[in-house]
C-alpha positions, 0 to 999 in steps of 0.5 A: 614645775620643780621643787627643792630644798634650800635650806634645811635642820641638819641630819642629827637634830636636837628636838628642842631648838628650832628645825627650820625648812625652806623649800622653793618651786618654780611654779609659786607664782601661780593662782592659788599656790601652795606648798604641801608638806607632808612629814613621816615617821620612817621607823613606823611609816606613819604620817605625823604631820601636813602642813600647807604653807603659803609662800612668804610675802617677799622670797615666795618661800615655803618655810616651816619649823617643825621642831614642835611636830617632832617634839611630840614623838620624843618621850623620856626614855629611863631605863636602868639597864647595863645599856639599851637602845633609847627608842624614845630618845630619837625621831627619824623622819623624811618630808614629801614636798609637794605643791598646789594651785588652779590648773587650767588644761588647753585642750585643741579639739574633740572628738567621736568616743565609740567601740571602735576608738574606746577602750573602756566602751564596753564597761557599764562602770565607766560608760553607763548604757553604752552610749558613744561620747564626746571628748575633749584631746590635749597634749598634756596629761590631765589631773582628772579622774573619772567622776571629776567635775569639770568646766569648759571654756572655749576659747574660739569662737563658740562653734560648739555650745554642747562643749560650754559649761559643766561636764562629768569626766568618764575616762581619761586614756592615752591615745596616739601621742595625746591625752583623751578626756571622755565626757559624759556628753553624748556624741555631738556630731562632726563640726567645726573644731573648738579649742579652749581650757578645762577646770576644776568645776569646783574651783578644787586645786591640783596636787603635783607631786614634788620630792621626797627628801632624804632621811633626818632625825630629831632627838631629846636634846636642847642646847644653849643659843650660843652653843646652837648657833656653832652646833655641828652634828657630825661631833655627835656621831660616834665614829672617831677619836673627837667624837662626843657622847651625847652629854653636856656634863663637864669632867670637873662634875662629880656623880654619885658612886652609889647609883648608876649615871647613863649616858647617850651616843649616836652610832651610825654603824652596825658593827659592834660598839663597847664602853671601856672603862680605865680605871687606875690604869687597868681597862674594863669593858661591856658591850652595848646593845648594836644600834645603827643610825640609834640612840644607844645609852650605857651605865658609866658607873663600872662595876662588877655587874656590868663589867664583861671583860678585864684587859690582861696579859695583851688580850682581852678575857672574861671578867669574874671578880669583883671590882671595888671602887671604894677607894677610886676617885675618878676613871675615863669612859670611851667607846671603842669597836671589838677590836680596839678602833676608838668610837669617841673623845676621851671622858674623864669621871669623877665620883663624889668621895665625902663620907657623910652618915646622913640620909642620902639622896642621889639625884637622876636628872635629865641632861640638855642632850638626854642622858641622865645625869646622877649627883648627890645630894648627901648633906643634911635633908628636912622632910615635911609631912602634910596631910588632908582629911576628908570628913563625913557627918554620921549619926551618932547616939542611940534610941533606948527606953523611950529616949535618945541618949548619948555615949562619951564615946561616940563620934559625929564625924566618920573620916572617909579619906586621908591623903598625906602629902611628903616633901623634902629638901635636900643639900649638896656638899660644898660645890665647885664653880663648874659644878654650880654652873653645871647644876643649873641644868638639874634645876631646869631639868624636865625629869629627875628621879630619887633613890634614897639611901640607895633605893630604888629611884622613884619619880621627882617633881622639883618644886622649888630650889635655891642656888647662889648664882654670883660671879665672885663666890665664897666656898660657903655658898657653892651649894644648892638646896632642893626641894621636892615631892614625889612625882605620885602619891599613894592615898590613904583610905578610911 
């Protein structure tokens, strides 16, 4: 009886896209098997999920695509800070494999169960009033618990008819080599000997414990088919020069320079990780939050409050002044250890330079591999007001003089609620082919937020938007129109 792995979802796991596990046994041919599979959160040692899986009709394969039990322990994680460990971001879990089915016990002979040969004769727990039994003996060790119902059938000649039927298990114990099963059945006296099968009464399975796998993590990430299909986990782990952030905006997309974009890696190692910025030619750094085997996420938009540490003069020292990006138009980001070891790719950012005097509204979405992506949406907006009211007849007149008489400004209807309802619509500036490519994905984005004119972002619900999606396209219809509302209102009320 052996269970393995045979096929599984790679270590690192964007949630979103299909987790499948295939398991085999060597005992699935047996009478009502199944496999267990029991899943773990390891972070909090919680079970989160148990499926029974019956085998496939034609491999007798146990297969299961978990991908939807690990979605629901991922929740948006945006926190506008210098970095953080993205909790939410991530879900590390292991499985314990386990299968069932009718097991039928061999069992080749009885025995005398007394003071002499019973350890447990003298318990009134185990052996109510003392009584000397009769059990059953079998090389195997049995699944039965005291208290179990069990059946007896013998496969001899029926030499002793006290064995046949239904009996309650005392006590199971290891005695001389072999496994004794004490019965509820008093001493039947010597005899012929008799041999046979024990089972479950109730027909209930038995569990046998299996494996338990080795640790995988699922993450807010959900990725293209085709790009799936080549998917690699290890260009995610940032250990190296290749390595990728957790992102799939291109270097050809602008972002807002006025609000921050944060964007995710995953570090397998303890040591020290920071984001070093060179910005014309001079390098900048911050250090993140230490997250081993984590999601980290960084501000990748440089600046005076979150930089640490300027390089000068061949060594690393404290920043103090301001740094002025007015007049930068792009910069490289990549993670590096405290001593310069390079943790990542290269990721070259550009910023969006129109200067425009309208309304500005700078745009937070969630990217396909979770980090959040800022673009701005500065060309000309339109604001839409709707408003509800909720309305109550009152009595209105009064009696005087022996009448009922009527003042002009008196109101029959006293409004009790008022709810107003703001939506806005907003434009880009003339786009490039990859960032309209790349827009779609602010478009299909599940959260995004708005910080207007600067402002603090609040959250958005995206209600419809318009994008030319044609391969030839002229410069005058690489835009993109937005609209949305505010993802919670406040109530007015009268």
């Amino acid at each position: 009886m052996a269970v393995t792995i045979i096929a599984s979802p790679q270590e690192f796991t964007p949630a979103y896209n299909p987790m499948y596990f295939y398991v085999d046994s060597t005992s699935k041919t047996q009478l009502g098997f199944r496999y267990i599979i029991e899943i773990t959160n390891v972070n909090t040692s919680e079970v989160i999920g148990t499926y029974k899986l019956k085998p496939t009709p034609t491999t007798l394969y146990g297969e299961v695509d978990i991908s939807g039990l690990i979605q629901s322990q991922l929740k948006p994680d945006f926190k506008q800070m210098t970095h953080n460990i993205a909790d939410n971001h991530l879900a590390s879990y292991r499985l314990q494999i386990d299968e069932e089915y009718f097991v039928s016990l061999a069992f080749f002979g009885y025995g005398f169960a007394g003071s002499i040969n019973w350890p447990n004769y003298s318990s009134p727990s185990v052996n109510p009033n003392g009584f000397s039994r009769t059990f059953i003996v079998s090389t195997t060790l049995p699944t039965y618990l005291p208290g179990d119902v069990i059946l007896i059938n013998q496969t001899s000649v029926l030499t002793r008819p006290e064995l046949e039927g239904v009996h309650t298990v005392l006590d199971v114990f290891l005695s001389g080599g072999n496994y004794w099963i004490v019965l509820d059945l008093l001493w039947i006296g010597s005899g012929n000997n008799s041999t046979g099968n024990a089972s479950y009464a109730d027909g209930q399975k038995t569990i046998i414990a299996g494996i338990t796998s080795d640790i995988y993590s699922g993450f807010k990430g959900a990725i293209g088919f085709l790009d799936f299909k080549n998917y690699d986990h290890l260009n995610y782990i940032t250990s190296g020069v290749t390595k990728k952030l957790l992102t799939t905006i291109p270097n050809d997309v602008r972002i807002s320079r006025n609000k921050p974009t944060y964007f995710s890696f995953y570090n397998d190692d303890a040591a020290a990780i920071w984001t070093v910025f060179n910005v014309a030619g001079v390098l900048y750094r911050f250090s993140n939050t230490i997250v081993n085997e984590q999601i980290g996420m960084f501000d990748a938009l440089p600046s005076g409050g979150n930089i640490d540490q300027v390089f000068t003069g061949g060594s690393w020292v404290t920043y103090v002044s301001g740094l002025d990006l007015s007049t930068v138009e792009s910069y490289t980001i990549q993670l590096k250890t405290t001593s310069n070891v390079v943790r990542s790719e290269i990721k070259t950012i550009l910023l969006y330079s129109e200067c425009d005097e309208h309304t500005t509204y700078d745009i937070c979405f969630l990217d396909r591999l979770g980090s959040w992506i800022t673009v701005p949406f500065y060309k000309g907006s339109y604001m839409n007001q709707d408003v509800q009211r909720e309305n109550v007849r009152t009595k209105y007149g009064n009696y005087s003089d022996g009448e009922w008489v009527y003042n002009a400004s008196d109101k029959g209807q006293r409004t009790y609620h008022v709810e107003e309802s703001i939506s806005y619509n907003v434009n880009t500036d003339i786009l490039s082919e990859i960032e309209c490519q790349y827009y779609r994905e602010l478009l299909s984005s599940p959260q995004a937020y708005v910080s207007i004119d600067g402002g603090e972002f609040q959250a958005i619900t995206i209600t419809t938007a318009s994008m030319p999606l044609h391969l030839k396209r002229t410069q005058r219809n690489r835009k993109v129109s937005l609209n949305f509302t505010m993802a919670v209102q406040d109530e007015i009320n009268g």
